[in-house]
N, C-alpha and C positions, 0 to 999 in steps of 0.2 A: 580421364584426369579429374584433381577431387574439385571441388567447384574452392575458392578461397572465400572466407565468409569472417567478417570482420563484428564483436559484438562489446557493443559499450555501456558502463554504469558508470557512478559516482564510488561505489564501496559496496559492502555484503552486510552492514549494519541489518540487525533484526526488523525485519518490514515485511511487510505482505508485497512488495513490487521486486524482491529479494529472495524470497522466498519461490514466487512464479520465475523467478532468472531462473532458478536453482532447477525449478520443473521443467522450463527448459533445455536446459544443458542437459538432464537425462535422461531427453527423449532424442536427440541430435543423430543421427547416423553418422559415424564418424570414417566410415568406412569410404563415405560418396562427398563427405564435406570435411574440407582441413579452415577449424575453427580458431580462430585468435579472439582471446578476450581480454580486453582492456578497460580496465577497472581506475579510475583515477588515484583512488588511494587504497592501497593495500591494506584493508583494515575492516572488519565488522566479524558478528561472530558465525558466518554461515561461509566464512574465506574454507572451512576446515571443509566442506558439502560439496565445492567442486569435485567434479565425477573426473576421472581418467578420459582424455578426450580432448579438450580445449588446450591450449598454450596460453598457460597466464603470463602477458606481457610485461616488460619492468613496469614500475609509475615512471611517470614523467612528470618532475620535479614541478615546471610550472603548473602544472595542472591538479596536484596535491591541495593548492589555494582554496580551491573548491569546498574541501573540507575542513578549511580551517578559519580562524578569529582572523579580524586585522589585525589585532596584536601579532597574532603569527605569522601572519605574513610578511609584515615588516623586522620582523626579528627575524626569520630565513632572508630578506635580502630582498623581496620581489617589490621594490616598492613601487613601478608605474600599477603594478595591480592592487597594490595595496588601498591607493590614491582612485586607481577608477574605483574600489571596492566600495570607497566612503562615497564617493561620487554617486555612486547605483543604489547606495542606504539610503541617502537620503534623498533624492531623487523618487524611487520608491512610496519611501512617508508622504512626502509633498504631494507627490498625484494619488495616493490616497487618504489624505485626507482634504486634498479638493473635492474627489469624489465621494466621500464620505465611506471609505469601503472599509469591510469589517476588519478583513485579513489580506494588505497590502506586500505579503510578504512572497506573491507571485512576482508582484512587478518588481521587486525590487531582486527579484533573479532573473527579470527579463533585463534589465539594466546592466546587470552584474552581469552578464553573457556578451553583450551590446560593448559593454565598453572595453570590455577585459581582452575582448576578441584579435586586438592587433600587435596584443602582445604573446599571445601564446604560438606555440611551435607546429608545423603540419608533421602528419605519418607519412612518413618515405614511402610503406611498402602499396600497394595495388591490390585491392580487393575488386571479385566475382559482385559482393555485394558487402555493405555496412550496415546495420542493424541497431540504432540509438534504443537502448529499451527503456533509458528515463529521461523524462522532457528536462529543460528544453535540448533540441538536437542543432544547436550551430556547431557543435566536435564536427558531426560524419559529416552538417551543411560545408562548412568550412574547412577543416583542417586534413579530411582523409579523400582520397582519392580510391572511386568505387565506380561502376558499373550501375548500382542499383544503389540507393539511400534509402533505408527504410526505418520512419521513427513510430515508436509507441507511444499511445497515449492511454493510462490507465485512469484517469481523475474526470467526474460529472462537469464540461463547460459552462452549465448553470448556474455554479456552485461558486466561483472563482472566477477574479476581474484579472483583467490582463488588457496590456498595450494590443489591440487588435492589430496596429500599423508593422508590430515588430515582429507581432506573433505568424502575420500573414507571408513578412519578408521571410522567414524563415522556414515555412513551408512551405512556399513557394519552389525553392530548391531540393525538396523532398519528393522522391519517384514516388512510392507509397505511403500510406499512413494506415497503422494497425492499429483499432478500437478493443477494447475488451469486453464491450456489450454492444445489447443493440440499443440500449435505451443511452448510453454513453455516446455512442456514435450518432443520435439522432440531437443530442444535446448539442455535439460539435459542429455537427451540420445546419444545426438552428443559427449559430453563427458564423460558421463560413461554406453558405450551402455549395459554392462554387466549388469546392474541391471535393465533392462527392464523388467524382467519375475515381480518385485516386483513395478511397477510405472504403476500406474492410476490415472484417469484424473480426478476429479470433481474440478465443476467450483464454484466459492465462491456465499453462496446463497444470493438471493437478489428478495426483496419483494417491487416491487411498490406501492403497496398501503400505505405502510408504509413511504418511501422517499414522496410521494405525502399527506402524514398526516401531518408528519414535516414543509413541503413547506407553511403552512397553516397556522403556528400558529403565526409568525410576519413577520415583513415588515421591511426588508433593513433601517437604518435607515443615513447611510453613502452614498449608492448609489440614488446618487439623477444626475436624466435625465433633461438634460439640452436639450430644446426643439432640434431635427432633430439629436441628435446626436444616433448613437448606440449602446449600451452596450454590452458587451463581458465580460465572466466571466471564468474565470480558479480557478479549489479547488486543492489543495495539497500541500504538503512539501515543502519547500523551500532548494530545494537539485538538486545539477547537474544534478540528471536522469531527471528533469520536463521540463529543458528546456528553466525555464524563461529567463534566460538571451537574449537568444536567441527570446523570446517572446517584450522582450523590445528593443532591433533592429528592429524586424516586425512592431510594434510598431512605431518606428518613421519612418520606410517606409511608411505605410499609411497615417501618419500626413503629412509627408511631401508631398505625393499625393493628399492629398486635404481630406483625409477622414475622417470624423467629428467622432469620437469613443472616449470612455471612456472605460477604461480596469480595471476592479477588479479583484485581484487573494486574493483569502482565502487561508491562511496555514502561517506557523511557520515553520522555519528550521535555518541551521546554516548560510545559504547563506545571510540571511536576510540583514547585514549589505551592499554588496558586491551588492547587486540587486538595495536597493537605492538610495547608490551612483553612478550607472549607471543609474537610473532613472533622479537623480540632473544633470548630466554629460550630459545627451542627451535631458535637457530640455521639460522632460514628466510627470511633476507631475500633469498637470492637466487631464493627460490623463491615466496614469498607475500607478495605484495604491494600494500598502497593504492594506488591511484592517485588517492582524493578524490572530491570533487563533480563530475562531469561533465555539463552540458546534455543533450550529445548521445552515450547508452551505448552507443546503437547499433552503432557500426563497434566498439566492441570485443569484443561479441557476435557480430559478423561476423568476425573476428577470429580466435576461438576454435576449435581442436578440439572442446571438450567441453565443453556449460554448465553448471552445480551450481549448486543449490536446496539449500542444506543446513539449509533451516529447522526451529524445532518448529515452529510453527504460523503458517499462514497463511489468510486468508481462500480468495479468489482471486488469484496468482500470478502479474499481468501478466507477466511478464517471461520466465513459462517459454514462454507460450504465445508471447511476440515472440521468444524464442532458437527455435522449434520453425517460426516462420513464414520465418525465415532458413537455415532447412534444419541445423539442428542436435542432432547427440543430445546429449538432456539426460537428467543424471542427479539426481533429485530422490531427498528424503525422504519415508520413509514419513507425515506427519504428520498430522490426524486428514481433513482434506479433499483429500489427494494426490488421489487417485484421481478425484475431479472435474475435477482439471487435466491426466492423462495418463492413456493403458491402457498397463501394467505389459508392455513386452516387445515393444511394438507401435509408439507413439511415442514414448516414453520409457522408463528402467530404472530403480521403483521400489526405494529401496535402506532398510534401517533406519537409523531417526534414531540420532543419535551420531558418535563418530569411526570406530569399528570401521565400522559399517553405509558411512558416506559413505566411505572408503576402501576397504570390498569393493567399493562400485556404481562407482567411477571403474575400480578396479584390473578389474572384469569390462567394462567398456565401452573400456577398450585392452587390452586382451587379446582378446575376441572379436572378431575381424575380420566376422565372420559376422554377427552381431548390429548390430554398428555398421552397419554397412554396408543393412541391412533399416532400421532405427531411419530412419537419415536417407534413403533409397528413401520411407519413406513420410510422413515430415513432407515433403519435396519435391512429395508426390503433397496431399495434403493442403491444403483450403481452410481456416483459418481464419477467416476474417471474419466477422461475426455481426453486421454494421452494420444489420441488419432489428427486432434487439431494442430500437430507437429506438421500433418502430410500438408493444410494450407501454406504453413511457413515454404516448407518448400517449391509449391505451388508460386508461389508470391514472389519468390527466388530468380524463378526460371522464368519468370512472365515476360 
C-alpha cells in the first residue's frame, strides 16, 4: 500500500525554496508514495513546473491571507485575521526595535502564525507523514493530522532574530527537522543545541540537466552586449539578505576604475523601489540593471560572463550551484555558509561581503585569465546533481 505523504508551501512564486519544492516533486516515486500538495495560494510562476504525480489540493480560503495585504483581507471578510494580522505587525516592529534588530520582519511572522492560529481550519484527511518545506510550520504543528511531522529549514539561524519561546513551542511538536547544509544546521543547533537528536541534513535537490534544458529554450532579449564589455548576472529576491545594494556600490567601483561591465540582476522584492533609486543616484543605469520577475532565469545565467552572489546570508544558494552547473565562474560572498556552496579558488572565488570585497572578487575574476579559465575547466568537469538525496527523504519517512 502507497505510504500517504502530505507536502506544504505558501505558493510557487519565483524563489530558490520554490524552485528546490519543484526538484523535489521530480525526484518523488510516485509508484510507492500517493502525494498531496497543498499550496496555500494557488499562484506563482513555477504553479505551471508541477510534474504529473502530486494532487494539487484546492486553497483553502482562510489560508490564502498568508498572501495577501490587510487591505485584503478585510475586504474578503476575514476580519478576526485581519485584526490579529495588525496585531503581529506591530508586535513585530515593537520587539524589534527594542532589540535593535535590523530585519524584524521574521517575528512579525512568528506573530502572524501565533495569533492567526485559532482561527484557521484543520485537514480532515490522515497522512503516513506531513512535510512543511517553508518555515514556519504551525499548518502540519497544528492543523494536519500525520504520523510523522517533518519541517524544513532552509535559512542561516545566525542571520535572523526570532521569538526563541515561539519558535521552540513550535518545534517542539515537530518528529523531524530537515537542514539544507551542514554549516545551516550547525547555526541552528548553535541555538537550540537540544534538538539535535531530531535534525538532519539534506541538501535541496537539484538536477542539471534540467537548469541546462531551460537555459536552452530562449535568448535574453534585454541583455544586449555592447562590444568588450562584460556581463555579470545576479538571480534573486530583491530583499536585504541578497545584498544588492551593496552590489551597486561594487558596481560603481568598477565603473569608476575603468571596467567596462553591464550588470543584470533577475528577481522581484520589496526593495525594488530603494535599489533604483540608488541606481539613478549613482549614475549606473547603463550599467546595473533590473530586468524583474522572470519564469525562466536561466538563459540569463547562460548569458553571462560572470555570476555574483553578493549576499549577507544565505541558507543554501540554488542558483550559485545552477550558474556553476552552466559552466560559469561564480563570484560569491564570503557569508557565514559560503563555503558549503563553493571551494574558495577551485569552483568559485570567495570574495568579502560588502562593496569593497564584491568589487575586489569581480575585478580579480576579469583580470585573472588564469584563474578564470581553471574556475570554469572545472565547473565543466564537475557533476552536480544530488538527485540521490531523494532516498534520505525517504529514509526520514520510514524512521
Amino acid at each position: 500500500m502507497k505510504k500517504k505523504i502530505l507536502i506544504t508551501s505558501f505558493d510557487l512564486a519565483i524563489g530558490g525554496v520554490e524552485r528546490s519544492l519543484i526538484g523535489l516533486l521530480n525526484q518523488i516515486d510516485y509508484a510507492k508514495y500517493e502525494v498531496d500538495l497543498l499550496l496555500f495560494k494557488h499562484e506563482g510562476e513555477f504553479l505551471s513546473y508541477i510534474p504529473e504525480g502530486p494532487t494539487l489540493l484546492p486553497e483553502v480560503p482562510s489560508y490564502t491571507t498568508f498572501r495577501k495585504s490587510i487591505y485584503q483581507i478585510v475586504r474578503d471578510g476575514f476580519f478576526p485575521i485581519a485584526l490579529s494580522r495588525v496585531i503581529a505587525k506591530y508586535s513585530g516592529l515593537v520587539h524589534g526595535k527594542v532589540k535593535k534588530v535590523e530585519e524584524p520582519g521574521y517575528l512579525a511572522i512568528q506573530y502572524g502564525w501565533e495569533l492567526t492560529n485559532r482561527h484557521l481550519p484543520k485537514l480532515n484527511k490522515e497522512y503516513d507523514a506531513a512535510i512543511g518545506f517553508l518555515w514556519p510550520h504551525h499548518f502540519i504543528r497544528d492543523k494536519v493530522k500525520a504520523k510523522k511531522k517533518i519541517g524544513w529549514i532552509h535559512t542561516d539561524y545566525s542571520n535572523i532574530y526570532i521569538n526563541k519561546n515561539i519558535e521552540k513551542k513550535m518545534w517542539r511538536k515537530i518528529d523531524e527537522i530537515v537542514v539544507v547544509s551542514d554549516e545551516c544546521s550547525q547555526t541552528f543547533l548553535d541555538v537550540f543545541p537540544d534538538l539535535k537528536g531530531k535534525t538532519t541534513v539534506i541538501e535541496n535537490i537539484f538536477s542539471p540537466e534540467f537548469v541546462r534544458e531551460q537555459a536552452s529554450l530562449e535568448s535574453p532579449k534585454e541583455m544586449e552586449q555592447l562590444p568588450g564589455r562584460t556581463i555579470l548576472v545576479t538571480v534573486g529576491r530583491l530583499t536585504h539578505a541578497k545584498g544588492l545594494d551593496e552590489a551597486i556600490k561594487a558596481c560603481e567601483k568598477l565603473v569608476d576604475e575603468g571596467f567596462n561591465i553591464q550588470w543584470y540582476v533577475v528577481g522581484y522584492g520589496p526593495l525594488e523601489r530603494d535599489l533604483k533609486n540608488l541606481i539613478v543616484k549613482l549614475g549606473l543605469e547603463n550599467h546595473f540593471i533590473l530586468v524583474g520577475k522572470k519564469t525562466n532565469p536561466y538563459p540569463y545565467m547562460a548569458a553571462c560572463d560572470i555570476y555574483v552572489q553578493p549576499s549577507r546570508y544565505e541558507g543554501k544558494a540554488v542558483t550559485i550551484r545552477e550558474a556553476q552547473a552552466l559552466g560559469k565562474p561564480v563570484v560569491l560572498t564570503n557569508f557565514p555558509t559560503a563555503k558549503s556552496q563553493a571551494e574558495h579558488g577551485v569552483d568559485a572565488w570567495i570574495t568579502e561581503c560588502g562593496s569593497e570585497g564584491i568589487a575586489a572578487g569581480i575585478a580579480k575574476m576579469m583580470t585573472d585569465n588564469e584563474l578564470r579559465t581553471k574556475i570554469i575547466s572545472n565547473v565543466r568537469a564537475q557533476n552536480y546533481g544530488n538527485e540521490t538525496e531523494i532516498t534520505k527523504i525517504y529514509e526520514l519517512i520510514g524512521k
